[in-house]
TIVO-293957 format. One record per atom (N, C-alpha, C): residue in one letter; atom name; x, y, z; residue number from 1. Coordinates in steps of 0.02 Angstrom, whole numbers, plus 50000, padded with zeros to 5 digits. Last residue first. Layout:
<rs>
 tipa zaro    px    py    pz guke
    a   CA     X     Y     Z  NUM
...
</rs>
This chain:
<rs>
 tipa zaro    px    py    pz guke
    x    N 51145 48991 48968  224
    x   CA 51122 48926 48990  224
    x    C 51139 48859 48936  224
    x    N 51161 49113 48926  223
    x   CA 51213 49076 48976  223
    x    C 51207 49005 49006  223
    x    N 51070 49139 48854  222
    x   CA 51118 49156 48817  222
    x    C 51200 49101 48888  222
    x    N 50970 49112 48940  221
    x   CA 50952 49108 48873  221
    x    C 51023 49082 48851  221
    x    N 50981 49241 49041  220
    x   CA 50994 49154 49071  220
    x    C 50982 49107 49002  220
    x    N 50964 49350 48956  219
    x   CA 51030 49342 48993  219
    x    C 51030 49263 49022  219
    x    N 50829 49340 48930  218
    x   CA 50886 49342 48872  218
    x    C 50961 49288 48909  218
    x    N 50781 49350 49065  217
    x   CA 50772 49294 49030  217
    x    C 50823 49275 48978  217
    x    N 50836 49481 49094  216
    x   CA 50879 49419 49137  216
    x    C 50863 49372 49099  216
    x    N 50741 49563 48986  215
    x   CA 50845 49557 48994  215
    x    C 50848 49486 49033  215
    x    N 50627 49538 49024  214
    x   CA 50646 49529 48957  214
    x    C 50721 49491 48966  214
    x    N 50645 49615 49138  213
    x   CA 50630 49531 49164  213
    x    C 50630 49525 49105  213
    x    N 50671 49734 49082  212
    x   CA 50698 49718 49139  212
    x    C 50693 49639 49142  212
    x    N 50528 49739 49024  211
    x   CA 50590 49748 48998  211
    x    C 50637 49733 49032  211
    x    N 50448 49749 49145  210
    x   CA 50426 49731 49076  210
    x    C 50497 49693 49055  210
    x    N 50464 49868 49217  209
    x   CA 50494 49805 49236  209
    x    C 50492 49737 49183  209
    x    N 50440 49960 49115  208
    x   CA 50504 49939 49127  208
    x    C 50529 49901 49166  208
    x    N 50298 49958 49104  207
    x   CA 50350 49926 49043  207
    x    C 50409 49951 49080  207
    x    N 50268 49993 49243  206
    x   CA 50256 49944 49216  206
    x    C 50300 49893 49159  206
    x    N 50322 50124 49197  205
    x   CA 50361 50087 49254  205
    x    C 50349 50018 49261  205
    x    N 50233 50214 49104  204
    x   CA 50300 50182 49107  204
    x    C 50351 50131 49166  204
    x    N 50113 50167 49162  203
    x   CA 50112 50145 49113  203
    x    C 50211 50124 49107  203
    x    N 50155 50275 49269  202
    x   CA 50117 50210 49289  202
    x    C 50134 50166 49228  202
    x    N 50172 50371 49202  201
    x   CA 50217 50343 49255  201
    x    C 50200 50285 49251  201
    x    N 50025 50406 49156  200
    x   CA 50087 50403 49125  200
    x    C 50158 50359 49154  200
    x    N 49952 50422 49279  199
    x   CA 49946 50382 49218  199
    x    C 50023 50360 49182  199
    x    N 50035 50566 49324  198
    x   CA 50035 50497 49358  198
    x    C 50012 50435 49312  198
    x    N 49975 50624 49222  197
    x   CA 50066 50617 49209  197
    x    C 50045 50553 49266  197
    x    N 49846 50625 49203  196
    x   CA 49866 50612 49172  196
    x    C 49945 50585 49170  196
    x    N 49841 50692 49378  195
    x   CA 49810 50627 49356  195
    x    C 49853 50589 49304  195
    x    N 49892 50797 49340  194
    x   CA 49957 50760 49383  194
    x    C 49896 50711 49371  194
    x    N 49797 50868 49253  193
    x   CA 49871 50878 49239  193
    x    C 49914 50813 49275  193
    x    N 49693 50885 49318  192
    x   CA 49695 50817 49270  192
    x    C 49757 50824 49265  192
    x    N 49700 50964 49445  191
    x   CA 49729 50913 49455  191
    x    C 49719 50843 49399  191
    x    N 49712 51072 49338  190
    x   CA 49758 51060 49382  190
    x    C 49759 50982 49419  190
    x    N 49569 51073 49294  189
    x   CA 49629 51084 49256  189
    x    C 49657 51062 49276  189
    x    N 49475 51085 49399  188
    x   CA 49499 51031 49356  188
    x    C 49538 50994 49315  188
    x    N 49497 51215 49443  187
    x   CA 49499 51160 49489  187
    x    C 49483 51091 49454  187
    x    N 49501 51273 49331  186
    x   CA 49568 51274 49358  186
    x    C 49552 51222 49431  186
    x    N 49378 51321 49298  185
    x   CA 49390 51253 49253  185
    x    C 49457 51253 49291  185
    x    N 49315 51380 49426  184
    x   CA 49291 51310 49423  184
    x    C 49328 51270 49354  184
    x    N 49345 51497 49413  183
    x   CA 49402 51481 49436  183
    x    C 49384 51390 49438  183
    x    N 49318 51612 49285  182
    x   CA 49279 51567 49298  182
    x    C 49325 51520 49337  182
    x    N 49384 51700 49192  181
    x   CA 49357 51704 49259  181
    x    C 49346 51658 49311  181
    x    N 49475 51709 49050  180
    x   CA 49418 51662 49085  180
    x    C 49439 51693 49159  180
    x    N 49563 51780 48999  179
    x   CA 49488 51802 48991  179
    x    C 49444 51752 49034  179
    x    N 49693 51715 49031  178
    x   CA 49701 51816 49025  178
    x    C 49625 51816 49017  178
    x    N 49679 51591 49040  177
    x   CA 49697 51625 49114  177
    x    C 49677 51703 49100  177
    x    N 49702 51544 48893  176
    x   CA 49620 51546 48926  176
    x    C 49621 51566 49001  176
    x    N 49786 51685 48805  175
    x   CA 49784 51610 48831  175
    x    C 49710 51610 48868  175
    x    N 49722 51781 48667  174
    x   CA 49747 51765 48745  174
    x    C 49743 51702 48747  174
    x    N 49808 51772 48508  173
    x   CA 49765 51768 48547  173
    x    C 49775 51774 48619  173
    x    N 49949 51831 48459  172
    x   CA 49917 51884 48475  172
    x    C 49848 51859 48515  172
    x    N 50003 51669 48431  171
    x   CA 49982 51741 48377  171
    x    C 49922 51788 48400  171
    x    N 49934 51617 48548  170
    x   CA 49983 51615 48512  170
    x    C 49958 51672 48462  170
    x    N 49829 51580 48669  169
    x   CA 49911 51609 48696  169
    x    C 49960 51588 48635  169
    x    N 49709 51483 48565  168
    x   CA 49726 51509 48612  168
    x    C 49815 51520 48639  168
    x    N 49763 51460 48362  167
    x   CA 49756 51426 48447  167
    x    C 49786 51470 48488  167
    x    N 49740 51519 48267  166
    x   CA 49710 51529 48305  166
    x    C 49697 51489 48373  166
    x    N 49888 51630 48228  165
    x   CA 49876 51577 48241  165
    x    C 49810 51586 48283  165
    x    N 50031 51697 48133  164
    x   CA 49968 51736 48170  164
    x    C 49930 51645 48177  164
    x    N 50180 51694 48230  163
    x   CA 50163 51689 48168  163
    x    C 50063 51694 48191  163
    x    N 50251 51664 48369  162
    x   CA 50282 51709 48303  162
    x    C 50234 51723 48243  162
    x    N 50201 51573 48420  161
    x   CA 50200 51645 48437  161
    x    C 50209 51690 48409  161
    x    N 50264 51463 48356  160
    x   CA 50195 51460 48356  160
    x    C 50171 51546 48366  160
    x    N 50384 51448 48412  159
    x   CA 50380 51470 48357  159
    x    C 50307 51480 48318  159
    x    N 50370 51421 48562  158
    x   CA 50402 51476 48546  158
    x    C 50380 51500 48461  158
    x    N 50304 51312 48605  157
    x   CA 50301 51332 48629  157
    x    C 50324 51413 48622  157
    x    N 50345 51200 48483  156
    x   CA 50270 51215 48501  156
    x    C 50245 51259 48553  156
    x    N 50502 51229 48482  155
    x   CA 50459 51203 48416  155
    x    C 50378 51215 48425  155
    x    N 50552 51237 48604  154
    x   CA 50535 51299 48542  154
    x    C 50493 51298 48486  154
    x    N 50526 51111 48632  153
    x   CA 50507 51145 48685  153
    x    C 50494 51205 48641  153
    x    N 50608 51036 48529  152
    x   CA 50534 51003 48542  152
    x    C 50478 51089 48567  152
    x    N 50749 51043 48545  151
    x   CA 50701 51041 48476  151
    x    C 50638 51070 48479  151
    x    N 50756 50977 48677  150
    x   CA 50792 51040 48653  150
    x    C 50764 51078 48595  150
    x    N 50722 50845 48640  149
    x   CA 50665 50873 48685  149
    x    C 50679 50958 48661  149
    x    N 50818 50821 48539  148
    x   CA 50749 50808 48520  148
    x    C 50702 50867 48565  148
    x    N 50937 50790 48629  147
    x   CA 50918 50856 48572  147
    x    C 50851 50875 48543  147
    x    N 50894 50709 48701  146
    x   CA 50914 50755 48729  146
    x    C 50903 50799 48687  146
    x    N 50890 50575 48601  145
    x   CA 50838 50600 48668  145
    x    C 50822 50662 48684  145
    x    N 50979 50562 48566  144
    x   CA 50937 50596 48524  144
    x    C 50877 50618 48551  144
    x    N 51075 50534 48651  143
    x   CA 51108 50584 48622  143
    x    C 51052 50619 48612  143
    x    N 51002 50417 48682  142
    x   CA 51014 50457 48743  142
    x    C 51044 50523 48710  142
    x    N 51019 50330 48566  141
    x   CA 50963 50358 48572  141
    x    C 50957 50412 48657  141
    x    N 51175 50323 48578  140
    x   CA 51131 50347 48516  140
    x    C 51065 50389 48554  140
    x    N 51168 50217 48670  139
    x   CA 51204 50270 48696  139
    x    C 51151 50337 48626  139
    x    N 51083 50123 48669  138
    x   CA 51061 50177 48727  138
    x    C 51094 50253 48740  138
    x    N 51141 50074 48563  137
    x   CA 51075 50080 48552  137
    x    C 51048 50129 48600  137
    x    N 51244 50030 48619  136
    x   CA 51273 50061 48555  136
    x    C 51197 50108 48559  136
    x    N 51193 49943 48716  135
    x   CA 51235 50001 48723  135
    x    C 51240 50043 48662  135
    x    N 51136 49830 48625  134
    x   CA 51099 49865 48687  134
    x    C 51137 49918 48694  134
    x    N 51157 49819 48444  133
    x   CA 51175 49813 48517  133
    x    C 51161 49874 48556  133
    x    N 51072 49845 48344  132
    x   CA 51050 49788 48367  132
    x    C 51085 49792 48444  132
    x    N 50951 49995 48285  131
    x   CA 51024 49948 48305  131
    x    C 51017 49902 48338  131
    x    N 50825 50018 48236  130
    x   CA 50893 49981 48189  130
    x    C 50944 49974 48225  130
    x    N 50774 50059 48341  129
    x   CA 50742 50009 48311  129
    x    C 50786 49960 48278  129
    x    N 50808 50186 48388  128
    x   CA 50833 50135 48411  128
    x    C 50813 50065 48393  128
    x    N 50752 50242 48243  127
    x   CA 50816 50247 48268  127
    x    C 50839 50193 48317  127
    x    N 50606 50231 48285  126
    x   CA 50628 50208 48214  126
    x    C 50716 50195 48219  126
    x    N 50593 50324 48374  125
    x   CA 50580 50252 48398  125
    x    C 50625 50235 48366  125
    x    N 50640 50440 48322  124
    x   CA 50673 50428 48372  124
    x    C 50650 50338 48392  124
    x    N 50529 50471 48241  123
    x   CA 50610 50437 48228  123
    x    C 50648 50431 48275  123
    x    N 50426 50512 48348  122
    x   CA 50434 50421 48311  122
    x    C 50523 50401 48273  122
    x    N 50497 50625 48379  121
    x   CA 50496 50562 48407  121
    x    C 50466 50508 48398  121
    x    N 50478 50688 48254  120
    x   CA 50544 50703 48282  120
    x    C 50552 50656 48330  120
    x    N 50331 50709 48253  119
    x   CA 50379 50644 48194  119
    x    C 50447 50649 48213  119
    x    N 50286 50763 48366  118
    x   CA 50287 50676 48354  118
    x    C 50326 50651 48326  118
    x    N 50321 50886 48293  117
    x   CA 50361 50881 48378  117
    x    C 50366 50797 48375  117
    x    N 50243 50895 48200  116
    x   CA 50317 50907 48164  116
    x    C 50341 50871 48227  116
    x    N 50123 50906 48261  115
    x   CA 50138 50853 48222  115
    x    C 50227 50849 48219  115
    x    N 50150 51045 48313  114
    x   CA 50160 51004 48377  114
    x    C 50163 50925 48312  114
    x    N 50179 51111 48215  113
    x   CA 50218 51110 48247  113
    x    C 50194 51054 48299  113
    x    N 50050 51105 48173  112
    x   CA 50082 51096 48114  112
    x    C 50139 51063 48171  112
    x    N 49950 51173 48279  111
    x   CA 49949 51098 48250  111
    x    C 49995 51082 48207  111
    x    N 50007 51303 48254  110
    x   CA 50017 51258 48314  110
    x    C 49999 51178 48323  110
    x    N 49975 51350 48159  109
    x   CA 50039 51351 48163  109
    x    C 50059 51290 48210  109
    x    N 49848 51272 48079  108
    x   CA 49866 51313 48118  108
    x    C 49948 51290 48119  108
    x    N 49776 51169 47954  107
    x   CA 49841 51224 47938  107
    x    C 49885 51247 48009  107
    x    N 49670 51134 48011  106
    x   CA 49681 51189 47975  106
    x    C 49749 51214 47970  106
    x    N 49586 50989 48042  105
    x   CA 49667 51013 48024  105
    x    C 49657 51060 47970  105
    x    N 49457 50971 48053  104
    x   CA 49496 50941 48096  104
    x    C 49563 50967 48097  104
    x    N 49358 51107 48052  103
    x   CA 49384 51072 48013  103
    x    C 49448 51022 48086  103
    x    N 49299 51224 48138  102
    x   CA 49264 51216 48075  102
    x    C 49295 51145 48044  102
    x    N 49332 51282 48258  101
    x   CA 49373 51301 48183  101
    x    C 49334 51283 48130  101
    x    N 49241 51188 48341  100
    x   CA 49248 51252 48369  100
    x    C 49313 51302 48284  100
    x    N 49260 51064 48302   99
    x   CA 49198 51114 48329   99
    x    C 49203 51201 48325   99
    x    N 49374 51039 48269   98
    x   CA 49322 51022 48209   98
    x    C 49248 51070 48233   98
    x    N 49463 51039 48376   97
    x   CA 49447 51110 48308   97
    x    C 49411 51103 48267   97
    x    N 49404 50947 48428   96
    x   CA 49394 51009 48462   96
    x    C 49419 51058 48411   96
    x    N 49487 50849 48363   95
    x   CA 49399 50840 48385   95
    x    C 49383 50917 48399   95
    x    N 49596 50871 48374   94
    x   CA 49577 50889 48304   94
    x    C 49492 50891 48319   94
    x    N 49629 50874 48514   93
    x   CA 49639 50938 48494   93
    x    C 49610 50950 48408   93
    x    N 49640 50728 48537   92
    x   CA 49559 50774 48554   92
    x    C 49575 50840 48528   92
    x    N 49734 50711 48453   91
    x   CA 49695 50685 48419   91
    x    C 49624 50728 48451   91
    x    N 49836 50753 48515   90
    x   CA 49823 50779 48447   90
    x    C 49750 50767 48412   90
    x    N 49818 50678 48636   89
    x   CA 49815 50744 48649   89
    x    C 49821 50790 48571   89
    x    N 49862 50546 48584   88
    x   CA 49790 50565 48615   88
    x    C 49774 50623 48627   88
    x    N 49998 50571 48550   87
    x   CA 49940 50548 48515   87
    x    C 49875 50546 48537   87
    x    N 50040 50613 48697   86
    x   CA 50061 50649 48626   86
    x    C 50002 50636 48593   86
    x    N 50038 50487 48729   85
    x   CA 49992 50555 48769   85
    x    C 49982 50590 48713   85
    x    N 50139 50418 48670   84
    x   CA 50044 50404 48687   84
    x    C 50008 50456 48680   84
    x    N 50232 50484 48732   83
    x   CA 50208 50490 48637   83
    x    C 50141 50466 48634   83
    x    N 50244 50461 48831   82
    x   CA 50242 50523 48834   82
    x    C 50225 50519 48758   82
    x    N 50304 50332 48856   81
    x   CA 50217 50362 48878   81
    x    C 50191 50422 48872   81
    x    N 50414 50348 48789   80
    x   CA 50350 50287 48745   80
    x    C 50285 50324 48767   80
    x    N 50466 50408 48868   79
    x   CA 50442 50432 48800   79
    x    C 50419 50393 48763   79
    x    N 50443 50300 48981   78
    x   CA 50441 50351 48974   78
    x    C 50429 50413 48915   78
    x    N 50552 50219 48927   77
    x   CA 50496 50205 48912   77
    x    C 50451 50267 48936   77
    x    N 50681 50282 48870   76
    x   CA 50629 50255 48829   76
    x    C 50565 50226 48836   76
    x    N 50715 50299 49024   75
    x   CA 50721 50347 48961   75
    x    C 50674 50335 48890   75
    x    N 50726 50190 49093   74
    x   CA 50666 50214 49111   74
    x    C 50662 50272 49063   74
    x    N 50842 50101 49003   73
    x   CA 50751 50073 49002   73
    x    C 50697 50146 49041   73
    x    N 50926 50196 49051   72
    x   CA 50908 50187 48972   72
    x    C 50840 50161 48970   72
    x    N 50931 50135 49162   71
    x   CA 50947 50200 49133   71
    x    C 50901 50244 49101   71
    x    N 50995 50041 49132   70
    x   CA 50922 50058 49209   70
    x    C 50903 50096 49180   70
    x    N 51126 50022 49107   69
    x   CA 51049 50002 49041   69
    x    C 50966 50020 49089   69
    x    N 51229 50139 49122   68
    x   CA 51190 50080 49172   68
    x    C 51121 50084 49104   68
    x    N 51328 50229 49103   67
    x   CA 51330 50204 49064   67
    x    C 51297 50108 49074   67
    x    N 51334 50367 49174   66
    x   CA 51352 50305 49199   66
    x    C 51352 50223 49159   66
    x    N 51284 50476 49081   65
    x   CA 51347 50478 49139   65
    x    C 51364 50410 49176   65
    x    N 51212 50430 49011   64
    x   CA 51273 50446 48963   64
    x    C 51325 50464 49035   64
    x    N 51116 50400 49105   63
    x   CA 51128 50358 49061   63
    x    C 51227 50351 49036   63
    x    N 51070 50520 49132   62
    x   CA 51097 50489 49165   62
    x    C 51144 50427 49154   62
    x    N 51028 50590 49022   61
    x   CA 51069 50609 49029   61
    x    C 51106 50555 49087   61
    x    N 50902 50489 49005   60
    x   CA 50959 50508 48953   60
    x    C 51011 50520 48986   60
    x    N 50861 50539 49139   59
    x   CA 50877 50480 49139   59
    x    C 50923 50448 49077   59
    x    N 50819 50668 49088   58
    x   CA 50852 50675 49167   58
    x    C 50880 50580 49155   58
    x    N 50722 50651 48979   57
    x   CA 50792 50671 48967   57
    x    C 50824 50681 49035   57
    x    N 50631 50582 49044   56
    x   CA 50655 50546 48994   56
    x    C 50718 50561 48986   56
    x    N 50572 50697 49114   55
    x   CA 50596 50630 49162   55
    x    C 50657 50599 49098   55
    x    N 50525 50754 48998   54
    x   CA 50565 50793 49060   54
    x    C 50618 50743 49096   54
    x    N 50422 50699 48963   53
    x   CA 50484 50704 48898   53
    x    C 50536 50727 48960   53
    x    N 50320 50708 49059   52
    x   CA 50347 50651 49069   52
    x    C 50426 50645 49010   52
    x    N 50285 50846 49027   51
    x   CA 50318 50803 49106   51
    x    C 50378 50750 49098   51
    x    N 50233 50818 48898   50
    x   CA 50288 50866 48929   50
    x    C 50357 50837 48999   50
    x    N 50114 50757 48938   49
    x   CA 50170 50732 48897   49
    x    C 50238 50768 48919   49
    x    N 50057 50820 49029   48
    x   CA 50081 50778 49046   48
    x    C 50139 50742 49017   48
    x    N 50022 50911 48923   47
    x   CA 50078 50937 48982   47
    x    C 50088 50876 49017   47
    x    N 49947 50846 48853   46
    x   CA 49997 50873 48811   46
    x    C 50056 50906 48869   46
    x    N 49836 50812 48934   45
    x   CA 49886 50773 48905   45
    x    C 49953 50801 48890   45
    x    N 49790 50949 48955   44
    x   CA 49824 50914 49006   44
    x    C 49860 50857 48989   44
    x    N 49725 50982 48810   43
    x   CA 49769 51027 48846   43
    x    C 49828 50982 48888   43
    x    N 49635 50878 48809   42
    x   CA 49686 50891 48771   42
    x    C 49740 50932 48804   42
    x    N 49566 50858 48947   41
    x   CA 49599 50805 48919   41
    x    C 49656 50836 48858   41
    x    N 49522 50999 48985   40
    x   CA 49528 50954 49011   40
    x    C 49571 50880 48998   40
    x    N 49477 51044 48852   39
    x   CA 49536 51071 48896   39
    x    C 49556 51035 48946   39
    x    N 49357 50993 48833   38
    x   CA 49404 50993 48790   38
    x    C 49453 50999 48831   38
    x    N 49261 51116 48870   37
    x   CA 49275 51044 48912   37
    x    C 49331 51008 48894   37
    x    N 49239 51191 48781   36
    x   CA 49281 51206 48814   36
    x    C 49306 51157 48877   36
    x    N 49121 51155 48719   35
    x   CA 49189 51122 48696   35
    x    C 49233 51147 48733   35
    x    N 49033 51232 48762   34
    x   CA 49020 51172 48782   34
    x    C 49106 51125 48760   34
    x    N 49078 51370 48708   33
    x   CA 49022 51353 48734   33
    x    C 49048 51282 48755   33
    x    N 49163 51442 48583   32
    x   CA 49179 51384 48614   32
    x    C 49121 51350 48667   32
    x    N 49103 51557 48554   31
    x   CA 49129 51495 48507   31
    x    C 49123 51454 48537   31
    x    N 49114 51636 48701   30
    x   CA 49089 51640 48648   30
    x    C 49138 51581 48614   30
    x    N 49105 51546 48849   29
    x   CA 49140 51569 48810   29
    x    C 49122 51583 48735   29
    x    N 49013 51503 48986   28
    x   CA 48992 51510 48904   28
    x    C 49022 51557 48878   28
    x    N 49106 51355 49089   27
    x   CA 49094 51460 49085   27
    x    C 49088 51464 49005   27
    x    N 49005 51249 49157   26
    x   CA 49074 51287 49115   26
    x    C 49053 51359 49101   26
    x    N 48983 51127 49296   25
    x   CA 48966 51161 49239   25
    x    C 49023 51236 49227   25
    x    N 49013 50950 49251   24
    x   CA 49048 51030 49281   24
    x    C 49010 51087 49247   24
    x    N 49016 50839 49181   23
    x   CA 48965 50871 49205   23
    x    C 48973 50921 49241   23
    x    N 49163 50831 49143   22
    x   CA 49121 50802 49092   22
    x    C 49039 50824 49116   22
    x    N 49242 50850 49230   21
    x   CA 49266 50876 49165   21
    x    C 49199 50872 49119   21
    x    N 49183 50769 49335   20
    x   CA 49218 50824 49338   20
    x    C 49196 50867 49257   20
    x    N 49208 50621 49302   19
    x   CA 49153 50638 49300   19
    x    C 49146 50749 49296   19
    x    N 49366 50649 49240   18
    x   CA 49315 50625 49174   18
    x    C 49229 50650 49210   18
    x    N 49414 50719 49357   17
    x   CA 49431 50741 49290   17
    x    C 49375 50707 49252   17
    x    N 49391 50585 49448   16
    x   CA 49353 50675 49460   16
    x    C 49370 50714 49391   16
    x    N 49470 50492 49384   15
    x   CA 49417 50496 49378   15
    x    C 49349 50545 49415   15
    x    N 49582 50538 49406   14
    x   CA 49578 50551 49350   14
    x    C 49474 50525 49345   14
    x    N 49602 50537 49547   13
    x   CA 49599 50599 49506   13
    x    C 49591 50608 49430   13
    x    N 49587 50414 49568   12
    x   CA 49545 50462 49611   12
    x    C 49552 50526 49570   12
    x    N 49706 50364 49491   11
    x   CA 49631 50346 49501   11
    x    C 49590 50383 49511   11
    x    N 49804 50419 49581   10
    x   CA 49799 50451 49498   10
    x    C 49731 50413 49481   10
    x    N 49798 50349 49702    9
    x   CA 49784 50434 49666    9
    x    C 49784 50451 49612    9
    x    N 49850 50223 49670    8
    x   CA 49772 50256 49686    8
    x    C 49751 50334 49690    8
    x    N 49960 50261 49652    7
    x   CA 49931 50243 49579    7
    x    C 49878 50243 49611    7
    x    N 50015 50326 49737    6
    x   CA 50016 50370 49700    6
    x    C 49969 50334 49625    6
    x    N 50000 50208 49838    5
    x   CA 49957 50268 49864    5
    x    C 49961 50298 49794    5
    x    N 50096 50111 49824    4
    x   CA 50048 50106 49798    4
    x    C 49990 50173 49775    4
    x    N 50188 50099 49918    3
    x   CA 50216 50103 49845    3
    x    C 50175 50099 49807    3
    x    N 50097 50073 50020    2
    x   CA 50142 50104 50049    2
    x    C 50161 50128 49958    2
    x    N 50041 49940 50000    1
    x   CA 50000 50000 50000    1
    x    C 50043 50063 50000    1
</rs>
């Protein structure tokens, strides 16, 4: 129970987020009206993702300093759980411009860039895919780890700003803190955020004992 508490919390909180998120009542934002529920899952994914790209590169880097495959397994899986997210958090963000834009994929700056952010980490799967030895493979993908995220952070957070865009806190729009009032979607907001990343964890720690009991099998395989 003791090593447990944080995956029954992310329970408890993710499921005040879905009943929460989903019968709350919302502040009638012109356009947006009822889709602003949205925010809840897309939005918070996409920072969970974040989170969790965070962990990935603290364990990259760890990696390249000690040169332990521990390492390496909680680095990749981790941005395994963080590309999930990724993909679920593109995907309610096309649901929600179909309402509220008119179309699933307009062009925006900020949908362009955050796609561009995925395909920078599927090649990154694709990469450790083709090598065959474990080190060679951790060391590589700990390089690409690192630069990737470096990539990543300007790529949907900076260059989006630059250019005229209609997703909310970019090209001159406000973010939804500078006009919303309404302090009832921030008591949802906030705690889907650590729901979702706890999820996330969860998923990754799983696959890395996963992987882990992969290795010794290999390893008594190869010595037996």
């Amino acid at each position: 129970m003791r090593q447990s508490w944080w995956k029954i919390l992310a329970i408890g909180l993710l499921m005040y987020t879905l009943t929460a998120g989903l019968l709350m009542d919302v502040p009638r934002l012109p356009i947006l009206n009822e889709t602003i529920r949205a925010l809840h899952f897309h939005v918070t994914m996409w920072f969970g993702m974040i989170l969790m790209l965070v962990v990935a590169v603290i364990y990259s880097i760890k990696y390249l300093r000690s040169n332990k495959l521990e390492h390496d397994d909680m680095a990749i899986e981790f941005t395994n759980a963080a590309i999930l997210f990724g993909v679920l958090g593109i995907v309610t963000g096309m649901l929600w411009a179909r309402f509220t834009w008119g179309d699933y994929w307009s062009g925006d700056p900020k949908q362009n860039a955050s796609a561009i952010g995925l395909l920078m980490y599927f090649a990154y799967l694709i990469l450790r895919g083709s090598i065959t030895d474990p080190q060679q493979k951790a060391r590589i993908g700990s390089v690409y780890n690192i630069f990737a995220f470096a990539a990543f952070i300007p790529l949907i957070f900076v260059l989006p700003r630059l250019t005229d865009s209609l997703h909310p806190g970019n090209g001159g729009n406000p973010g939804f803190n500078a006009y919303d009032l309404d302090s009832k979607l921030r008591m949802i907001f906030y705690p889907a955020i650590l729901g979702w990343t706890l999820l996330g964890a969860w998923i990754a720690t799983v696959r890395v004992r996963i992987r882990r009991v992969e290795r010794v099998m290999e390893d008594r395989i190869i010595n037996s």
